[in-house]
DRENSEZA-58412 format. One record per residue (C-alpha): x, y, z; residue in three letters. Coordinates in steps of 0.2 Angstrom, whole numbers, plus 5000, padded with zeros to 4 digits. Example, Ala and Ser with C-alpha at 12.3 -4.5 7.8 and 13.67 -1.06 7.14 Angstrom:
<torlos>
506249785039Ala
506849955036Ser
</torlos>
This chain:
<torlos>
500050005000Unk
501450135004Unk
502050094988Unk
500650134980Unk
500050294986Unk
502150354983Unk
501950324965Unk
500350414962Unk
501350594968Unk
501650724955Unk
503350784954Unk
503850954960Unk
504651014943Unk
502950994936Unk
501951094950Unk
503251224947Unk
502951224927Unk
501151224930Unk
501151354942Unk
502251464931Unk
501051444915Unk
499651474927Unk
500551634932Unk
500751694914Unk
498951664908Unk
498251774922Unk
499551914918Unk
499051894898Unk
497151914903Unk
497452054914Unk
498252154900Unk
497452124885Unk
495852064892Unk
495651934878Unk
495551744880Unk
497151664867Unk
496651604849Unk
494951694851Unk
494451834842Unk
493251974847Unk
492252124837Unk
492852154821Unk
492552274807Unk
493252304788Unk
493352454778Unk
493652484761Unk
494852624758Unk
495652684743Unk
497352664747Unk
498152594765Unk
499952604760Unk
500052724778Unk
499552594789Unk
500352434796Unk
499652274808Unk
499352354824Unk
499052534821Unk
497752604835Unk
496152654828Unk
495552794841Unk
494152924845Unk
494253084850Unk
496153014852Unk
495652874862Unk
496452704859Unk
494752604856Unk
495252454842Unk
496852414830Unk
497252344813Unk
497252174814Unk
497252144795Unk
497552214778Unk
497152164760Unk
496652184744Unk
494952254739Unk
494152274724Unk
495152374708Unk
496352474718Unk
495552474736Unk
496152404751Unk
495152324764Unk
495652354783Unk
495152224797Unk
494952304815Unk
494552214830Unk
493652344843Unk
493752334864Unk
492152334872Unk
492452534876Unk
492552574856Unk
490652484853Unk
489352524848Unk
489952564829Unk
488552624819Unk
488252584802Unk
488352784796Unk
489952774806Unk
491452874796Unk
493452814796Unk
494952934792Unk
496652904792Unk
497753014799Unk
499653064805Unk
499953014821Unk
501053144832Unk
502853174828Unk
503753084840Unk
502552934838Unk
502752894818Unk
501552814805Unk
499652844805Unk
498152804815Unk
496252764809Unk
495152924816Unk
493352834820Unk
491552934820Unk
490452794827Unk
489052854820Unk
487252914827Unk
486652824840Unk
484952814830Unk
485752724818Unk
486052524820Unk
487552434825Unk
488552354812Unk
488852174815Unk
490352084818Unk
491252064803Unk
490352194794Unk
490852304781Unk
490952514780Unk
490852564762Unk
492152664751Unk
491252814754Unk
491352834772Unk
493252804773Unk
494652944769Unk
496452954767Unk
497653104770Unk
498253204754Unk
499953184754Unk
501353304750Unk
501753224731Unk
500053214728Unk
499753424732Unk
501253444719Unk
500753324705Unk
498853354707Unk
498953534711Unk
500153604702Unk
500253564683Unk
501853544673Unk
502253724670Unk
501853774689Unk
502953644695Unk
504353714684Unk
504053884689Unk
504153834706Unk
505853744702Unk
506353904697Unk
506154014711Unk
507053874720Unk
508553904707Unk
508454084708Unk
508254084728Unk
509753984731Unk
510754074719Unk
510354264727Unk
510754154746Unk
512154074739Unk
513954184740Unk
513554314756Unk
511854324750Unk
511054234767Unk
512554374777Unk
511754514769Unk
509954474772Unk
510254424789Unk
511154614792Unk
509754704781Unk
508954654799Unk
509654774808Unk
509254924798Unk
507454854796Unk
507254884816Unk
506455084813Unk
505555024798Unk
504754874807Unk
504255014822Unk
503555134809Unk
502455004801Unk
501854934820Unk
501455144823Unk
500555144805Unk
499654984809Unk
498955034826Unk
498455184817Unk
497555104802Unk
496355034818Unk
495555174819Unk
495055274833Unk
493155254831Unk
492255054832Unk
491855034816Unk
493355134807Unk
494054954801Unk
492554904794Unk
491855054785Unk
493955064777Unk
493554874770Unk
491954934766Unk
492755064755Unk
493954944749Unk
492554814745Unk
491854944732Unk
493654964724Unk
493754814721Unk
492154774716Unk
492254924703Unk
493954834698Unk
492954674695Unk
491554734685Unk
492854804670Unk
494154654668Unk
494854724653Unk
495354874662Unk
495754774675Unk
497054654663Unk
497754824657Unk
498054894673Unk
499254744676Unk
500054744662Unk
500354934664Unk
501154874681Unk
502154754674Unk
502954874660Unk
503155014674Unk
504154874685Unk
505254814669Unk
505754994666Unk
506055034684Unk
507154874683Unk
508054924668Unk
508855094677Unk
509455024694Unk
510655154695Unk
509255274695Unk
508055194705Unk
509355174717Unk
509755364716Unk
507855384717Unk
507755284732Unk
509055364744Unk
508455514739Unk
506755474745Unk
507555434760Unk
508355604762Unk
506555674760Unk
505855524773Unk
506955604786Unk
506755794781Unk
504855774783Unk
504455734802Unk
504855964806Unk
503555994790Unk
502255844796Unk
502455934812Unk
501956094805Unk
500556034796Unk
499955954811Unk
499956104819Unk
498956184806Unk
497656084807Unk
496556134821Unk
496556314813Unk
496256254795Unk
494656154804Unk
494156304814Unk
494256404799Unk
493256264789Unk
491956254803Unk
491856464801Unk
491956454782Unk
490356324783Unk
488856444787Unk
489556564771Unk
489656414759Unk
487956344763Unk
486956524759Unk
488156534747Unk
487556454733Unk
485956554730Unk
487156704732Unk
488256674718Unk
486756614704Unk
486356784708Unk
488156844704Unk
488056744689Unk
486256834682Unk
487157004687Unk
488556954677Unk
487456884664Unk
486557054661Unk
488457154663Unk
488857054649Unk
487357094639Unk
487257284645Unk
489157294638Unk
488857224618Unk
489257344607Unk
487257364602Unk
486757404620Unk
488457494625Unk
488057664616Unk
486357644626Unk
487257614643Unk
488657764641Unk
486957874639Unk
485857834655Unk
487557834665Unk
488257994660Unk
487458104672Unk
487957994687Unk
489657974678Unk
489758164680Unk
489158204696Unk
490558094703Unk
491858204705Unk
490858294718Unk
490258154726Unk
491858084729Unk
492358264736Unk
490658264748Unk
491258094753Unk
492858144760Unk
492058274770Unk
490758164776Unk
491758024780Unk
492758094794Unk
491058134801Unk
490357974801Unk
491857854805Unk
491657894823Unk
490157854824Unk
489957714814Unk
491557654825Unk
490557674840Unk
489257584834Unk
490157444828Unk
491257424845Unk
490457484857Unk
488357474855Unk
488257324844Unk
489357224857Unk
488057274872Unk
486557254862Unk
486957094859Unk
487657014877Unk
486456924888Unk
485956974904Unk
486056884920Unk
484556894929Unk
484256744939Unk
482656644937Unk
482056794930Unk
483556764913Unk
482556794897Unk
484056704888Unk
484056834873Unk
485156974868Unk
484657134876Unk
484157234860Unk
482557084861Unk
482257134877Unk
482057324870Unk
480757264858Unk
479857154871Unk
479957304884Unk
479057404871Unk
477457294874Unk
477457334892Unk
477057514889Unk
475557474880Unk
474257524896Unk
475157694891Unk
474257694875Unk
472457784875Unk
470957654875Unk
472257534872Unk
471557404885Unk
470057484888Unk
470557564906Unk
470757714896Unk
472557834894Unk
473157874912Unk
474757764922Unk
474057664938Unk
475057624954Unk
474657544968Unk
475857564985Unk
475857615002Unk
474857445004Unk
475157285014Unk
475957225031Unk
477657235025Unk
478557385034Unk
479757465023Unk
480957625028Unk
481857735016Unk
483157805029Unk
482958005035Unk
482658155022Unk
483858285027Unk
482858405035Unk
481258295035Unk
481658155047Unk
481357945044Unk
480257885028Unk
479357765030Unk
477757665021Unk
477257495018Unk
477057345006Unk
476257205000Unk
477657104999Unk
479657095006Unk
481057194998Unk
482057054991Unk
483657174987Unk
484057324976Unk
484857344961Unk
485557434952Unk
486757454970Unk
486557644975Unk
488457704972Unk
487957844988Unk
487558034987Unk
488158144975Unk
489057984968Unk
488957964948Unk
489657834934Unk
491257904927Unk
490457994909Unk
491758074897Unk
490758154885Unk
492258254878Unk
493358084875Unk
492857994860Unk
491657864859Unk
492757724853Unk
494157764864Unk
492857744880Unk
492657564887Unk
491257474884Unk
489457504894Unk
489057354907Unk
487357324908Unk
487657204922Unk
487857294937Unk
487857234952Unk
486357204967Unk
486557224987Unk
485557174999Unk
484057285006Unk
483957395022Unk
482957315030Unk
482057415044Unk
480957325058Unk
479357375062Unk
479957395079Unk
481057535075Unk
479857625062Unk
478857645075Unk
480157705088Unk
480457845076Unk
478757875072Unk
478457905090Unk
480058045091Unk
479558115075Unk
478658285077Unk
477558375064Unk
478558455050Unk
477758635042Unk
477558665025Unk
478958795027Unk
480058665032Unk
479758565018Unk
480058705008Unk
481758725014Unk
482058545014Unk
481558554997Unk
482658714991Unk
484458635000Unk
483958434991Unk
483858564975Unk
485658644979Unk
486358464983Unk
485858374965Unk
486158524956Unk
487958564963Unk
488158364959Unk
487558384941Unk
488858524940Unk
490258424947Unk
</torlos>
């Protein structure tokens, strides 16, 4: 029995193997999640050419690894048909479901398939199924721009330019457009300083300028004849300016001579301009009454010129001959009468138009209009002066000495204290009483135009105001005057503004 049982054990070699393979199966599945020699979802497309892919190459969306070639082969005519096996995180693929192929990144080499799975109203395409030709694409490729692009004579223009660029580059030629850096610095600031300029200063400055140029160009367009000839014209002026470099390049410095000279005269047209746009802005009001003004120059020129033909000259000599003749003493009245006048009409000029046209200050109470329309409305107020006018008939009315206001005047020399009352308060007086005996300063034997201007606005002060209290204190030590003190009181107020008129 013991025999027995010790032959039936299995060897520790093999439970080692086992164990190993065991090991390896699990770390297989845990990576690739797949069980061996069993294949999962799969999917062909036909594309037109597959050259850029290889066995293996991921098959993502939106850059995520979902599938991978697992197959390529011929399809029909020129096609290729491509075999992808998907994880269960790529499905569902929908049978509107749209492949690309695509560079992969720089540093990872080859191509990728780019996968649109399609709308999720449409069905899922079943394993093994096939997406049509005309869901699939492929990248152009940089031959293909040159050959299918660019025709025959392009391509050998372009091989040209090649030619003649590595000719000007070869022999100092990259040195010298390397150092034609440097000088290019100012340039390069000018144009940033002309582009921030060309912004505008206004929203919409850019778009009304492209506007603008829209409608060049559109009027460009519309002739193409003109259009052709206005390049060809460009091409001769080019081919001749190439043909005299010695003077374009004469030309050229000189413009930069000039370039550097006109910063001072920009300057001074700069500072022109505000007084060329205020004289524009004060030349506006004359042009725009200016047009009728001038058709009628033009008929008084027209009749001149028929007044002055040789059938209606003899006519015209006639009917001006008497003005013609009294001329002379005219001219001599004139000069007489001028002097006489100049002052006045200076005056007039300098001195009365000026005040007749200020506005006056006068509070709440401002009309806001020059004072010669307050003349004119001032003339309206007199019109209870008028006989039967308003039907009250042709005397003056005044109401006063009225009211519970108590208003005093100060004392009358020789009287005593004036007093009275009112409706309503004193709220100040104006004009400001100078004191007594006290008059403005009036030149009459200076000139007119050499006296200063009138001031209409004078200034106000504020009332004397006298309390009822007072008033009454002064009533009460008033005493009865007699008529022959008034007289006298009356007689010396006489002397006193008589003797101020005289001084």
């Amino acid at each position: 029995m013991r025999r027995v049982q010790a032959s039936h054990r299995i060897p520790t070699p093999v439970l080692g193997a086992l164990f190993i393979v065991l090991f390896l199966a699990g770390v297989y599945l845990a990576f690739t999640k797949r069980v061996p020699l069993v294949e999962g979802y799969r999917v062909e497309a036909v594309f037109s050419n597959s050259n850029q892919l290889r066995k293996g190459s991921p098959v993502r969306i939106a850059g995520v690894d979902v599938a991978k070639v697992v197959k390529l082969a011929h399809g029909p005519g020129t096609t290729s048909i491509v075999t992808m096996e998907f994880k269960d995180s790529g499905r569902p693929v929908h049978t509107d479901a749209e492949l690309r192929i695509r560079p992969r990144l720089f540093l990872e080499g080859g191509f990728y398939v780019e996968l649109h799975p399609g709308s999720p109203s449409a069905p899922e395409i079943r394993d093994g199924g096939t997406i049509p030709l005309s869901q699939t694409a492929i990248p152009v490729q940089f031959d293909q721009v040159l050959t299918g692009s660019l025709g025959r004579p392009s391509r050998d223009a372009l091989r040209t330019v090649l030619d003649e660029a590595g000719t000007a580059l070869a022999k100092g030629g990259a040195q010298d457009l390397g150092a034609a850096a440097r000088p290019a610095a100012p340039a390069l600031r000018d144009v940033a300083i002309v582009a921030k300029a060309a912004r505008g200063v206004e929203t919409h400055d850019v778009s009304q300028t492209v506007r603008s140029l829209s409608r060049i160009t559109a009027a460009l367009a519309s002739n193409e004849r003109a259009l052709g000839g206005l390049v060809t014209g460009m091409a001769r002026t080019t081919n001749a300016l190439a043909s005299e470099q010695d003077a374009l390049r004469s030309s050229v410095r000189e413009l930069d001579n000039v370039l550097e000279s006109s910063p001072p005269a920009l300057r001074a047209i700069d500072r022109a301009l505000p007084p060329a746009t205020q004289l524009a802005r004060e030349l506006r009001p004359g042009l725009d009454i200016a047009p009728p003004v001038l058709r009628g120059a033009v008929k008084l020129l027209d009749q001149l010129d028929r007044a002055t033909r040789p059938a209606e000259l003899p006519g015209l000599l006639r009917t001006l001959r008497p003005a013609v003749t009294t001329l002379p003493e005219l001219e001599s009245r004139l000069t007489t009468l001028f002097p006489l006048v100049d002052p006045v009409t200076d005056c007039v000029r300098d001195r009365l138009v000026p005040v007749l046209q200020t506005k006056l200050d006068d509070g709440a109470l401002s009309s806001n209009r020059p004072v010669w329309q307050d003349l004119l409305h001032s003339a309206t107020g007199l019109n209870s002066a008028a006989s039967t006018f308003d039907g009250n008939g042709h005397q003056v009315r005044y109401l006063f000495g009225f009211g519970d206001q108590a208003i005093g005047l100060g004392d009358i020399p020789g009287i005593g204290p004036l007093v009275g009352t009112g409706s309503d308060p004193i709220q100040g007086i104006r004009p400001r009483w100078n004191g007594p005996f006290k008059y403005p300063e009036f030149h009459p034997e200076a000139p007119c135009r050499d006296q200063p201007a009138p001031k209409l606005q004078v200034a106000s002060s504020a009332p004397r105001v006298t309390t009822s209290r007072t008033i009454k204190r002064r009533a009460v030590r008033a005493r009865p005057v007699s008529v022959a003190k008034l007289r006298s009181a009356e007689k010396q107020l006489a002397a006193k503004l008589k003797a101020g008129a005289d001084r």
